[in-house]
Structure formats: structure tokens, C-alpha cells
C-alpha positions as CSV (number, residue, x, y, z in Angstrom):
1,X,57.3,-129.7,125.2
2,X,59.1,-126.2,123.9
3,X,61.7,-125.7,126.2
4,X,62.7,-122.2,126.5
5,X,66.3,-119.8,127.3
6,X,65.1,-118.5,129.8
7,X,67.1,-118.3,133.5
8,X,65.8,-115.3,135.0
9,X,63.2,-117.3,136.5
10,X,65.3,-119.9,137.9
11,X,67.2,-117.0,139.6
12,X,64.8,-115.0,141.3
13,X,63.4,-118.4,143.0
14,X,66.1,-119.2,144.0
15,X,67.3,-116.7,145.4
16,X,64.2,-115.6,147.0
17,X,64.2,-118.7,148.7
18,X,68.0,-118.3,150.1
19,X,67.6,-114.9,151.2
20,X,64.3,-115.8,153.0
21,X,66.1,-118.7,155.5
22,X,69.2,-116.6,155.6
23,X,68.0,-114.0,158.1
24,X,65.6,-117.5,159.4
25,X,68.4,-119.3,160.7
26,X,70.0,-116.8,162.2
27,X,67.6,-115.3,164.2
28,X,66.6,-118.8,165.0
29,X,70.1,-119.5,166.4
30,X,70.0,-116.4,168.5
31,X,66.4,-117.0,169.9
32,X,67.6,-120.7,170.8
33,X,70.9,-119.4,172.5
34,X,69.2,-116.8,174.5
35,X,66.2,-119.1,175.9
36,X,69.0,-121.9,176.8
37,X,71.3,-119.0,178.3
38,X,68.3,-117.6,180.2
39,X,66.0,-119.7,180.7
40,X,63.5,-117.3,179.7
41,X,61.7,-116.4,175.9
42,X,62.7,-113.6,174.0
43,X,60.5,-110.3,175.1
44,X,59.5,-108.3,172.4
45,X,57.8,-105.1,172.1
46,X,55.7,-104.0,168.5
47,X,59.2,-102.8,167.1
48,X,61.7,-103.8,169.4
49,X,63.0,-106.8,171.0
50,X,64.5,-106.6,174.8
51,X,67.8,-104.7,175.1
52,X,69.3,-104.2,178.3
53,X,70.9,-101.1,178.5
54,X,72.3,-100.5,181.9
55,X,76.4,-102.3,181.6
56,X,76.0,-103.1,185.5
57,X,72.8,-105.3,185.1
58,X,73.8,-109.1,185.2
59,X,71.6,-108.9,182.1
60,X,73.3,-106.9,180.3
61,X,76.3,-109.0,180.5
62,X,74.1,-112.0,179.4
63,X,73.1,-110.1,176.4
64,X,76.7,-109.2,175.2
65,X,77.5,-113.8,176.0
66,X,74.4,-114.4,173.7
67,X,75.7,-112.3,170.9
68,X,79.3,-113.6,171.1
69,X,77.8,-117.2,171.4
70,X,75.5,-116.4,168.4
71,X,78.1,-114.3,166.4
72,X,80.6,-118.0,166.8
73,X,78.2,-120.5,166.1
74,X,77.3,-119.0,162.6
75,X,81.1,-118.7,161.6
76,X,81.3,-122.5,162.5
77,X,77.8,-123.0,160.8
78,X,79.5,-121.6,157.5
79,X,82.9,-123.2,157.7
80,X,81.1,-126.9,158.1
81,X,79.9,-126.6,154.3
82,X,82.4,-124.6,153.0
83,X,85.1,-127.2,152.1
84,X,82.3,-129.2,150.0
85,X,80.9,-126.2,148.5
86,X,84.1,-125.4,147.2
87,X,84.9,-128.9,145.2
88,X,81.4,-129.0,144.4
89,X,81.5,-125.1,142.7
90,X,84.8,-125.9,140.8
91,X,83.4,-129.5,139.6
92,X,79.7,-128.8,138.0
93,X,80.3,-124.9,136.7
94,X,83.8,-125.5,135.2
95,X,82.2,-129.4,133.9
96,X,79.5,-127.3,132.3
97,X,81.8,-126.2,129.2
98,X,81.3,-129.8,128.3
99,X,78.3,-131.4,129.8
100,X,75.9,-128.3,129.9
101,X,74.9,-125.7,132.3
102,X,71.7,-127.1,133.9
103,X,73.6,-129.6,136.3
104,X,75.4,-126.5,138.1
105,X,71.5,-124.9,138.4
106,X,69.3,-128.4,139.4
107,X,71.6,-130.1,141.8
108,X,72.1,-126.7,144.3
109,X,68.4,-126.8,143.9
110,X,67.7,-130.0,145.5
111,X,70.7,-129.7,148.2
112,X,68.5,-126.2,149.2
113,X,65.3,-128.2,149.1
114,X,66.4,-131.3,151.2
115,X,68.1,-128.8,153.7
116,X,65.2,-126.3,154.4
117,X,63.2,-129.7,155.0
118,X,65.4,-130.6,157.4
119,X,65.3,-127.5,158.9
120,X,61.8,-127.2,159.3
121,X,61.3,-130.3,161.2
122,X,64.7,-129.2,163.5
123,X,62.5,-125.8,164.3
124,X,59.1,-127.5,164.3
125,X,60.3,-130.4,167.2
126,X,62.9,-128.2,168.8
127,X,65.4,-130.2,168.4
128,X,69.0,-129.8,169.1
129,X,71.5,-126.9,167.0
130,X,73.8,-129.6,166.6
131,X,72.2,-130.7,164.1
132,X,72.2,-127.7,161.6
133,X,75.7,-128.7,160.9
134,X,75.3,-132.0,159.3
135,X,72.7,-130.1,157.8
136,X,74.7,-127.6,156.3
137,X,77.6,-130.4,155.6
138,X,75.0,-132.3,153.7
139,X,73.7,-129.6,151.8
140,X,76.9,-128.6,150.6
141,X,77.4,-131.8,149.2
142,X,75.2,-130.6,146.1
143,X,76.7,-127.3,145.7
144,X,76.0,-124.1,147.6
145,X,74.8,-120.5,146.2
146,X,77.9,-119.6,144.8
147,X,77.6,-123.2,142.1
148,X,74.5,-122.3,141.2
149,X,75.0,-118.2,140.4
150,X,78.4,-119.7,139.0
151,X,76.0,-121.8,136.5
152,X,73.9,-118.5,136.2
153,X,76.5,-116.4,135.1
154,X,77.9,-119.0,132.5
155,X,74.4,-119.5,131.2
156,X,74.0,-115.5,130.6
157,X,77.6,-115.4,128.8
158,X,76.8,-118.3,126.9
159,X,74.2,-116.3,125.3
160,X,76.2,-112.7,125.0
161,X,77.7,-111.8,121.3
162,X,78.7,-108.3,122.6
163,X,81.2,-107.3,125.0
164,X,79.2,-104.3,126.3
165,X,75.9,-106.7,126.4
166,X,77.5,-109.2,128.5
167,X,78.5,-106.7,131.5
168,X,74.7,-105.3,130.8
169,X,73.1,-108.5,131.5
170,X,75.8,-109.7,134.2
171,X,74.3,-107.1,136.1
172,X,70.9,-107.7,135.2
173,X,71.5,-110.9,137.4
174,X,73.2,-108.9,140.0
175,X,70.4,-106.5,140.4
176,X,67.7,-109.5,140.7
177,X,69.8,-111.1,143.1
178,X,69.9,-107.7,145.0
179,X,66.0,-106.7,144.3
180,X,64.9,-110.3,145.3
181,X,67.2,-111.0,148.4
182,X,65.8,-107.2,149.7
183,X,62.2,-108.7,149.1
184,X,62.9,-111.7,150.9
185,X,64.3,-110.2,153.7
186,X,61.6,-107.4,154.0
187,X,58.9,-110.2,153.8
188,X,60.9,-112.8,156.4
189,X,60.0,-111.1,159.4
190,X,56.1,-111.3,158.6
191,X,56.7,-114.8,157.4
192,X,57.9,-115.6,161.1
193,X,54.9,-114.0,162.7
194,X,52.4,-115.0,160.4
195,X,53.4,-118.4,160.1
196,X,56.7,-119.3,162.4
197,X,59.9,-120.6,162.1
198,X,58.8,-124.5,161.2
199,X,56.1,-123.5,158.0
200,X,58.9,-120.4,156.4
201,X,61.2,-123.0,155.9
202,X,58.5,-125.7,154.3
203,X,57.4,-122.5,152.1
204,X,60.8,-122.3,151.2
205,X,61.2,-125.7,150.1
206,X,58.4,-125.5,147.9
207,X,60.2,-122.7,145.9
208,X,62.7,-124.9,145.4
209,X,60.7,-127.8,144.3
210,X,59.3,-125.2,141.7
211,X,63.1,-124.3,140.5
212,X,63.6,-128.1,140.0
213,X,60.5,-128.5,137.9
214,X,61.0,-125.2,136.0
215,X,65.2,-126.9,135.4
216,X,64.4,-129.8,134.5
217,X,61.1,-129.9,131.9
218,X,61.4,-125.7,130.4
219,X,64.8,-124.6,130.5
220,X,66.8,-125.5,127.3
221,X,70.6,-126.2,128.0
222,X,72.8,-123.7,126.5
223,X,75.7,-126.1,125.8
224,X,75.1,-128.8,122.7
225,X,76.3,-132.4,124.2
226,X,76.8,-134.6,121.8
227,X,74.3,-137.9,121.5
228,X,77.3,-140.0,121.6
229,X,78.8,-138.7,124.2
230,X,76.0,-138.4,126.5
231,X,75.6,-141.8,126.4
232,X,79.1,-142.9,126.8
233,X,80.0,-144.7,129.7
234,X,83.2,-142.4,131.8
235,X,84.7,-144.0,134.7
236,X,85.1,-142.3,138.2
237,X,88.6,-141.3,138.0
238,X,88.0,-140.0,134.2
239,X,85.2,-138.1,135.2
240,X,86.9,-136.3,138.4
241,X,89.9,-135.3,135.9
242,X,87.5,-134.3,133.4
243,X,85.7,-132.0,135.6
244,X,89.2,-130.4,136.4
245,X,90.5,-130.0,133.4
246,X,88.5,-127.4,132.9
247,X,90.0,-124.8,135.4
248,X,93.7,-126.5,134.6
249,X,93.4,-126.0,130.8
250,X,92.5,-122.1,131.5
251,X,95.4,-121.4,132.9
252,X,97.9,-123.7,131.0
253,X,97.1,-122.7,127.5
254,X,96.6,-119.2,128.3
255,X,99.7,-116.8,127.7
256,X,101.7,-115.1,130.2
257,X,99.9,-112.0,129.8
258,X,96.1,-113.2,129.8
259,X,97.3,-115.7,133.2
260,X,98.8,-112.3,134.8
261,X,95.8,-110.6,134.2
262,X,93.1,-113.3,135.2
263,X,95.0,-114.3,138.3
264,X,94.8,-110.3,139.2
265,X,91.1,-109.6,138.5
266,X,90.5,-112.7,140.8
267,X,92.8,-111.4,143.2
268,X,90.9,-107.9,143.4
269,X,87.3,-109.9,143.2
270,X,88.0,-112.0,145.9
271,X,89.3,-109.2,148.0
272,X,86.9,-106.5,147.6
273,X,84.4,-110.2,148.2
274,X,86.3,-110.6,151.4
275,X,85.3,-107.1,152.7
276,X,81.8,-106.6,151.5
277,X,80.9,-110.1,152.8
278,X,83.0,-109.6,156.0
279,X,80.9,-106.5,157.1
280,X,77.7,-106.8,155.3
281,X,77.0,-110.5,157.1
282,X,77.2,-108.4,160.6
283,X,74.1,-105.9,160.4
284,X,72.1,-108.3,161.5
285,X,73.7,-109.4,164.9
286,X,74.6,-105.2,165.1
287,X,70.9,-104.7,165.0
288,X,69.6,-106.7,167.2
289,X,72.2,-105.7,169.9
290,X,71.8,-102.5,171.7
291,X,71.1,-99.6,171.4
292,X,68.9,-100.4,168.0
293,X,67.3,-103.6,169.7
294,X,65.2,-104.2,166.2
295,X,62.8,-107.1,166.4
296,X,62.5,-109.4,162.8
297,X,59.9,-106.8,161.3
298,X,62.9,-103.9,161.3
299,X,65.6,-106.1,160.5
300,X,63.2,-107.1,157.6
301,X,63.0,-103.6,156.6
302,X,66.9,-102.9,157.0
303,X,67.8,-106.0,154.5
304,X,65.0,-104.1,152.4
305,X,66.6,-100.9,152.4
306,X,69.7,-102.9,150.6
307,X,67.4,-102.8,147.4
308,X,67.8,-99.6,146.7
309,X,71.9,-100.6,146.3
310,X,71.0,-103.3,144.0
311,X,68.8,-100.8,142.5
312,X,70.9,-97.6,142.2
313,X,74.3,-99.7,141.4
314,X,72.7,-101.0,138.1
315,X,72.0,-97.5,136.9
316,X,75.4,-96.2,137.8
317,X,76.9,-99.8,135.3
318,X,74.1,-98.7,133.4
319,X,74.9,-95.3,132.8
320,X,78.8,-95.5,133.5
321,X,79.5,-98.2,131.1
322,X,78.4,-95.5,128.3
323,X,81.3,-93.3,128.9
324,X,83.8,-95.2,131.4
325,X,86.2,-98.0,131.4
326,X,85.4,-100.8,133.5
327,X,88.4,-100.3,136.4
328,X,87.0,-96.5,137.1
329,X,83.3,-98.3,137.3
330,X,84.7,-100.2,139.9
331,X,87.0,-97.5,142.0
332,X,83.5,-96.0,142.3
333,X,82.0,-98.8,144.0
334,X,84.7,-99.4,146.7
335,X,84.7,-95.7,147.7
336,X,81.0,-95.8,147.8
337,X,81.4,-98.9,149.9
338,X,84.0,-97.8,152.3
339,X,81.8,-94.4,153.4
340,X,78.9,-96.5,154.0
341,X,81.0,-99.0,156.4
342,X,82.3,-95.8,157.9
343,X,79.0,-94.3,158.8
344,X,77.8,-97.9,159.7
345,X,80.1,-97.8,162.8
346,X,79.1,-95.2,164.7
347,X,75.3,-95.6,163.9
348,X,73.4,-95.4,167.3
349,X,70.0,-94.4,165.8
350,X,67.5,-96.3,163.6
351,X,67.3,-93.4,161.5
352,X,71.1,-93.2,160.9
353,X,71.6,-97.1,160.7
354,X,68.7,-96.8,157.6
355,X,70.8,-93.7,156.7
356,X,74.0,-96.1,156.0
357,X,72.5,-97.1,152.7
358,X,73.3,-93.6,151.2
359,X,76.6,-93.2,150.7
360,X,76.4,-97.7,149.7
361,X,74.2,-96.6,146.9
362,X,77.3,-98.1,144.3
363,X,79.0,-100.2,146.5
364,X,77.8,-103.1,144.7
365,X,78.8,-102.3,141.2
366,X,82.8,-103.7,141.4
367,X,81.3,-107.5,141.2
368,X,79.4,-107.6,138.6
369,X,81.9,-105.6,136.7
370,X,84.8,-107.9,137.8
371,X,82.6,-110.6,136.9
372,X,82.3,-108.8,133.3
373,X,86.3,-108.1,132.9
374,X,87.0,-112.0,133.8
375,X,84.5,-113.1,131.2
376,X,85.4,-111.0,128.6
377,X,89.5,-111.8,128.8
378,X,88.3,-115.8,128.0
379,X,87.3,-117.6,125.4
380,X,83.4,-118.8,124.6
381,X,84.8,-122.0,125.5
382,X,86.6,-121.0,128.4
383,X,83.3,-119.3,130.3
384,X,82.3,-122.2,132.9
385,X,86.0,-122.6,133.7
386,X,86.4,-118.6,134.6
387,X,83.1,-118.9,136.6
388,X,84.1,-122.1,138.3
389,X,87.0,-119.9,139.6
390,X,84.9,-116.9,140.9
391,X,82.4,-119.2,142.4
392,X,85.1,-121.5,143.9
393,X,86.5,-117.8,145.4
394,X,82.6,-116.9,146.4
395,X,82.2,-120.1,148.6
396,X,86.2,-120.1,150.0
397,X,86.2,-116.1,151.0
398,X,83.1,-115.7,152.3
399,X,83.6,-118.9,154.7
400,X,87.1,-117.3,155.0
401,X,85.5,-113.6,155.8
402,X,82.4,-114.8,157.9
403,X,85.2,-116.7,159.8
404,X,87.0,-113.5,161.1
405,X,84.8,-111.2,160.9
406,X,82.3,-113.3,163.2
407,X,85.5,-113.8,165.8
408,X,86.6,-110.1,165.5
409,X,82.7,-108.9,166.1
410,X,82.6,-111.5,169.1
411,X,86.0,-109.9,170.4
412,X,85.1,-106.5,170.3
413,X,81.1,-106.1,170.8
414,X,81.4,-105.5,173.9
415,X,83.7,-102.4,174.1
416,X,83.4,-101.1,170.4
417,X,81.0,-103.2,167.6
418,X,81.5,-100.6,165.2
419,X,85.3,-101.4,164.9
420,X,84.6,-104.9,162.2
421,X,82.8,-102.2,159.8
422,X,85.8,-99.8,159.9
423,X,88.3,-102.9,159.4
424,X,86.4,-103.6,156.8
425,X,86.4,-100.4,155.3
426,X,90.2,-100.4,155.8
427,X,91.0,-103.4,154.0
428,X,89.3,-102.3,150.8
429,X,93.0,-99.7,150.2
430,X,93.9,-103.6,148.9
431,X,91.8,-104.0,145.7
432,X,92.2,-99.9,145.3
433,X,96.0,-100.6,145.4
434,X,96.0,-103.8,142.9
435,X,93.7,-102.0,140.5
436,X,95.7,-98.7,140.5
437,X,98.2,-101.0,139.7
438,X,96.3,-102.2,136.8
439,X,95.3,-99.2,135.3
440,X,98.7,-97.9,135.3
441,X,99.7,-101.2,132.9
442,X,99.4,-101.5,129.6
443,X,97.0,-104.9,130.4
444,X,94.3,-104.1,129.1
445,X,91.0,-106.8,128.8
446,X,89.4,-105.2,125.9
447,X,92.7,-106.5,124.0
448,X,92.4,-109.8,125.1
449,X,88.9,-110.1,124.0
450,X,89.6,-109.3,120.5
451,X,88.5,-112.1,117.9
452,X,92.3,-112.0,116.8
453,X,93.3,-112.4,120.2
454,X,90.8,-115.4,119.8
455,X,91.9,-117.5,117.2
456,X,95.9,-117.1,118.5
457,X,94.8,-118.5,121.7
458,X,93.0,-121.2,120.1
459,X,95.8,-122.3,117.7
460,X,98.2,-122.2,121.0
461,X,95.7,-124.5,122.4
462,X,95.7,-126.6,119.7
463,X,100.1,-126.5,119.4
464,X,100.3,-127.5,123.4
């Protein structure tokens, strides 16, 4: 059988299949919480769910416990698998320099597929929440999201000769992840009506079984592993080092200005990560909450509306990268991003809270480019390593971010829910600061990528 280079595929299943038991589980969670709180079903209307307005009502109050209750059991949700993910995500994308990319894209793949079983039985016999955290423990066990877009990325580099290509198609991946995770959570809330909670996450599972298939028999591994050493027998402890050598090696050969400069760029990645994640994860719990009281069909359409970001911050790379530097690409993106979280917390209106995805139309262009300036400061060899360290970052700050901003939203929703979006907003002056910083240096990444800059690293490599 031909097998092909082809990964787009791979991507867009599975990250259809994410984003559509993302906004799943945790409406799930919050229809669960509120029947055991109040004995009672969720009452919806055609494009609305129940909101109590009046504060006096004793209902009202029971409202603001369900979405505090909701808001904590999510951040614990996340932190269960995050630990795992993190090991896994550093082991299989930084191992793939050596044994090939396809383990970091298969193995996340069958984690997903045995967990949204799982879930699907938990929703179809009601049984208790409990149990969604040894079923995110377990899934994490084969690597989360992050290992397998880590894998992604090092695939797509694997395959770039130019410099300008690479941040091209790195955000070719970005804008399917956005396009498809939109799709997914426009189509989610039909999927619940037309089919339930139980059946969306079999039909999800099935997606999954289709990424295995597609893994395993088409797509052609973009690392050569040598017959010999495929079939050589590694023991435990060698194969644990091997698989962090990787990351170590990165930094140890590397010279005192290429280690600076990686160390920053991950720095400003995981921050700028910290607050998109941090108040991006919260629209959901805002928008059920009052006064928007959206039902899954509108929340559906809200994670829809995000397309158009995906959408609109590829054209800006697109077009920018024809006449810009990288770091002013990416100052762009955080100012876009800090008016939208501005006019995010004080949106009372559906109109306006749809309206919030104006002034975000480039706030997702700084990680993709970020990605871009990491790959392009390392070796060809070195590309599974760099991306073991961004995904490693992914999985650690968005458990880290979900974390607080899930206790901060829980501790102020119920005198001012807007204030986790303006934090937010505020903590972005820290990757603005470290990359005004940058650009005032003489560090630049374009030198580092040089084929000169190349071959001295190699021979340094060779020396230590």
C-alpha cells in the first residue's frame, strides 16, 4: 500500500473530535451539578436556558453555587491528567527525532478513543462524576492534545526547506485547528439534541478510530529509522534516558546565545499561552450564567464565531510575514487580544458578547508565530526536541491557567465575572515587556537559522 505525507487529515479529525467533547463534558458537568443541587432538570427555552435574575430569589443564589461548583470541578478535572500529559508530551515528540513522528500522532489517538468510550457509557447509565477523573488520569497516560499537535508541528517542519514556508504552513495547522474546533463547537449543541450526551461521544470515538486507521496503514513517517535499529532490543532505563536526551541535548550543546534566546521565546509562548487559555476556557461558564443564559445551540454558535479568529489571524501571518518581522507579527496579536478580553467583560448583551470577536480578529497570530521563531532558531535534527518543549509548556500552563482562572472566576462570579477577562487582559503587559526586550537586542533568530550558524553548532555538537 502507497503510503502518503500527508497530516492534514490526521489533524482536522482529530481535532474535530476534541473540540466536539470539549464543550460535551462541560455542559454535561454543569447539567449534573445543577439536577443533584436542585433536584430538578435543567429548564430550557428555544434559545435560552433558565436564569434567575432576581439576587433575592433563593434560586438565584443556587445558580451562582452551581456555577462555582462547576467552574472547580473542571479545574480539578484538568489538573488530574495534567502531570501525565506532561511526561507523556516531553517523551514521544522529543523521542520522535529518533524513532519517528507517528508514535506522538497514534498513541493520543487511542487515549482519546478509549476515553470518549468511557465517557459515553458514564453519560448513557448516569453514573457517578467521580469517575471522569480516572478517566481523564487514564487518558493522559497516552498523551493529551498538546503530544499530538507537538507531533503535528514536528511533522510539518520535517517537511519545510524554507524559513518563510515553515511559519506559512505552521499556521496552516493553526488555522485548521481554529476552523475545525469552531465547526465542532457550532455542530455540538445539535449533536446533543439530535442525538444526546451518550451517542456524541460514541460518534466521537469513531473519529478517532478513523485517525488510528488513517496513522497507522497511509501516513508515511517523516523520520528514516534505521532497520537495525528498529529491531534492537533497548532496555527500560535506556529507553527513558533516550527519550530525554532529546530535550537535554538541546540545551547543552546549544551556545549561550541560541539557549538565551530559546529559553525566552518559550518564556513569552507560555505566557501569552497562560492568558489566552486562562480567559478563553471561561466563555462558556460566562454564557451560560446570567444575564446571557445561552442554551448549547448559542454557545455552539459563540465557539463558531471563534472561526472567523482562526480565519482572519492567518491572513494577517499571511499578509504580515510579506513585509514584517516576526516579533511585530506577534505585538499585533496581543493588542488584538487584550481589547477583545476588555470588551468581553462588560458584555451584558448577546449581540455585544458575539461582538467580542472583533477587536480578537488577530489575537491568535503570536502562537503560531512563536511556534515558527522556536523552530527556525534549531536544527533539522533538533525539531521534535523544541516541540517537545512547547507541548510540555501547552499541557503544564494550561492545567496551570485553567487552575486559577477557574478559582478566580468561582471567587468573583458573583459580584463581578467580568474581572478573570480583564486580569487576563492585564497579564499579557508580560510577554509585551519580554518581547520589547527582545526586539531592543541584537538576538536575532534569522541569524541563528543561518546554514553557517548550522554546521558551527553541529561541529560543537560533535566537540562536546
Amino acid at each position: 500500500m502507497r503510503k502518503v505525507l500527508l497530516v492534514e487529515p490526521v489533524i482536522i479529525i482529530y481535532t474535530f473530535a476534541y473540540f466536539l467533547t470539549v464543550p460535551l463534558i462541560q455542559q454535561y458537568i454543569y447539567r449534573r451539578l445543577w439536577e443533584e443541587g436542585s433536584n430538578s432538570s435543567l429548564i430550557e427555552n428555544n434559545n435560552t436556558t433558565y436564569c434567575e435574575l432576581n439576587r433575592s430569589n433563593p434560586a438565584y443564589i443556587k445558580q451562582k453555587e452551581v456555577q462555582e461548583k462547576a467552574s472547580l470541578f473542571l479545574m480539578q478535572l484538568d489538573l488530574t491528567g495534567a502531570v501525565p500529559s506532561i511526561l507523556v508530551a516531553i517523551v514521544l515528540v522529543a523521542d520522535g527525532d529518533r524513532h519517528g513522528r507517528k508514535k506522538s500522532l497514534v498513541l493520543p489517538s487511542v487515549g482519546a478513543f478509549i476515553s470518549n468510550a468511557f465517557l459515553g457509557a458514564l453519560s448513557y447509565f448516569s453514573l457517578s462524576l467521580s469517575i471522569l477523573f480516572a478517566v481523564a488520569f487514564f487518558g493522559s497516560l497516552f498523551g493529551s492534545i498538546a503530544t499530538f499537535l507537538g507531533g503535528a508541528f514536528a511533522f510539518i517542519a520535517d517537511l519545510c526547506n524554507e524559513e518563510k514556508q515553515k511559519t506559512i504552513r505552521i499556521a496552516v495547522v493553526d488555522l485548521i485547528f481554529g476552523l475545525v474546533s469552531g465547526l465542532a463547537g457550532l455542530t455540538s449543541g445539535y449533536f446533543i439534541r439530535g442525538l444526546g450526551f451518550p451517542w456524541t461521544f460514541v460518534v466521537a470515538s469513531l473519529l478517532h478510530v478513523i485517525n488510528i486507521f488513517y496513522i497507522t496503514f497511509w501516513l508515511e513517517d517523516t523520520v528514516r529509522v534505521p532497520e537495525f535499529q528498529q529491531h534492537a532490543s533497548v532496555s527500560c532505563t535506556e529507553g527513558l534516558k533516550e527519550a530525554f536526551s532529546g530535550v537535554y541535548m538541546l540545551f547543552k550543546t546549544s551556545t549561550c546565545k541560541k539557549r538565551t534566546l530559546i529559553i525566552v521565546l518559550l518564556f513569552t509562548f507560555m505566557m501569552y499561552f497562560f492568558t489566552w487559555m486562562g480567559g478563553s476556557s471561561l466563555f462558556t461558564l460566562y454564557e451560560l450564567d446570567e444575564p446571557l443564559c445561552w442554551n448549547e445551540l448559542y454557545i455552539g454558535y459563540g465557539a463558531a464565531a471563534s472561526t472567523s479568529v482562526s480565519l482572519t489571524s492567518f491572513l494577517g501571518i499571511y499578509l504580515f510575514s510579506h513585509c514584517l518581522r516576526d516579533i511585530y507579527i506577534v505585538f499585533i496579536g496581543i493588542f488584538s487580544y487584550i481589547g477583545g478580553m476588555v470588551m468581553a467583560a462588560f458584555a451584558k448583551t448577546t449581540l455585544l458578547m458575539f461582538l467580542v470577536r472583533v477587536p480578537s480578529l488577530l489575537c491568535f497570530m503570536p502562537i503560531p508565530v512563536l511556534r515558527s521563531m522556536l523552530s527556525k532558531v534549531v536544527l533539522a535534527s533538533e525539531q521534535g526536541a523544541v516541540f517537545a518543549c512547547i507541548a510540555c509548556l501547552e499541557v503544564m500552563t494550561s492545567a496551570i491557567s485553567l487552575a486559577v482562572f477557574n478559582s478566580l472566576y468561582a471567587a468573583t462570579v458573583a459580584w463581578f465575572p467580568g474581572f478573570s477577562f480583564l486580569l487576563s487582559a492585564g497579564l499579557c503587559i508580560i510577554p509585551l515587556g519580554v518581547m520589547c526586550w527582545l526586539m531592543c537586542t541584537s538576538w536575532h533568530e534569522d541569524d541563528l537559522a543561518s546554514p553557517a550558524y548550522e554546521e558551527v553548532s553541529s561541529e560543537e555538537s560533535i566537540d562536546s
